[in-house]
N, C-alpha and C positions, 0 to 999 in steps of 0.2 A: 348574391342570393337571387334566386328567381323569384320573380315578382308573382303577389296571391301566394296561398296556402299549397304544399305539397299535398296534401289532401282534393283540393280542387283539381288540379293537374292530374291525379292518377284519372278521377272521376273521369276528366275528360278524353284522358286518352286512349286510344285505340285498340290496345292489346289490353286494357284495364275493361271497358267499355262492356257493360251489361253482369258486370259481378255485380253480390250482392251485396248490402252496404257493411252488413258483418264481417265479408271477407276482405272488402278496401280496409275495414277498421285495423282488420288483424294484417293488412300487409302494412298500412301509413304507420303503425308503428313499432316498424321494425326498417324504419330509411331513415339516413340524414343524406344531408348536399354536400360533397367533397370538389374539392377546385385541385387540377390537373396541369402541370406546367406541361407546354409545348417538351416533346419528346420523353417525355415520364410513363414508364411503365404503370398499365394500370394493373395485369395479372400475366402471369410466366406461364410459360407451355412447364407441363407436368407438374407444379406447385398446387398445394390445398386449394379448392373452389368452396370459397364460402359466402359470396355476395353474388348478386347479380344487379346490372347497372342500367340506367337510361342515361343515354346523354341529351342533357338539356341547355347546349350550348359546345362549339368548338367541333373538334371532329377526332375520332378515333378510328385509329386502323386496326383491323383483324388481321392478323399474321401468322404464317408458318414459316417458327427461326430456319436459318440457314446454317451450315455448316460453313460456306465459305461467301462471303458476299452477301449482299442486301436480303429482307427476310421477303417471303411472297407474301404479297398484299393480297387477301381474299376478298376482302371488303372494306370499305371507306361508309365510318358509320357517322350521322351527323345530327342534328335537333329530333327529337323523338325516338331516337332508335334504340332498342332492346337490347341488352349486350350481353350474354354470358348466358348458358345451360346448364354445364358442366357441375353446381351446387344440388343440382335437383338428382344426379343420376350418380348411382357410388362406381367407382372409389371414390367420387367428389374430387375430383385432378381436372385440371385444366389443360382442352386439346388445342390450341390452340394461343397465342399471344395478344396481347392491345396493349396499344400505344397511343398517346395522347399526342396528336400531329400538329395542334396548334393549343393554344391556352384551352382548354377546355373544362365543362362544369356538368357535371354527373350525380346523379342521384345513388346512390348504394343501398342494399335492400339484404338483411340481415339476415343469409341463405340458412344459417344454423336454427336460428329461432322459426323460418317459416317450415324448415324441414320437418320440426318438432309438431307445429299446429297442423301440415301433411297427415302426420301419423296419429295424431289425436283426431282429427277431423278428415276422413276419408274424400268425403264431397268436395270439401275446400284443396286436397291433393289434388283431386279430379279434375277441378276446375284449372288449378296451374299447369297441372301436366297437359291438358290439352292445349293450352295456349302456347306452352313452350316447346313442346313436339312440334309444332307449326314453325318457330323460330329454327329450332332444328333442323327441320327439313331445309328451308329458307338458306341456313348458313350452310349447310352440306351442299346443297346446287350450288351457291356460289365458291363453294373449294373446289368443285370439280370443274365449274368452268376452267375458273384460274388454272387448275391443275392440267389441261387441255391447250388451253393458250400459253403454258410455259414451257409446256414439251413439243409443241409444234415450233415455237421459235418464233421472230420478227417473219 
């Protein structure tokens, strides 16, 4: 369990940081804390996207599977980092894989129920969607690097 209130933690963190306290309300409860064994899939390329995650302990890697051999690693995510888009934007499928590379501890965040308060509460979509177009962006430059350094070779 992470130590203090899942509520304090959102407060403080980063991508949370300067919502208002109605919209922390309507996101804190819609997370619980799920524990991660070392190499345990957290979500599969093309499967439903219904959560999105923080990991608040351990590390998770971003992947695109492989048809023959190891999958490419886009990103190596670790204590604070945001994980997942794919909930907020339809079909709601997931482009991408993660994997839990060591024991790791994640928060999960109930993409169906905030997608609903989205569409009841426009300002409150507003505010997610800007914050996770920015994730977006973020994890798209890190695919194409990777995607550059694995076609150029060693």
């Amino acid at each position: 369990m992470m130590s203090g209130s899942i509520r304090t933690y959102l407060e403080e963190h980063e991508f949370f940081r300067g919502l208002a306290p109605e919209y922390l309300d309507a996101i804190d409860t819609h997370v619980t804390e799920e524990e991660y064994a070392a190499q345990q899939c957290v979500f599969a390329q093309d499967t439903e996207a219904n959560h999105f995650y923080i990991v608040t302990a351990g590390q998770v890697d971003v992947e695109v599977p492989s048809l023959v051999g190891a999958p490419l690693v886009l990103q190596s995510l670790t204590e604070g980092s945001v994980l997942g888009w794919s909930w907020l934007i339809h079909p709601y499928k997931w482009h991408f894989e993660a994997r839990a590379i060591k024991p790791s501890t994640l928060l999960v965040f109930d993409g169906r129920q905030l997608r609903a308060r989205c569409e009841s509460d426009p300002a409150f979509g507003y505010e997610l969607l800007k914050r996770f177009a920015a994730l977006m962006m973020h994890r798209l430059e890190a695919a194409r690097i990777q995607a550059i350094e694995a076609f150029e070779g060693p």
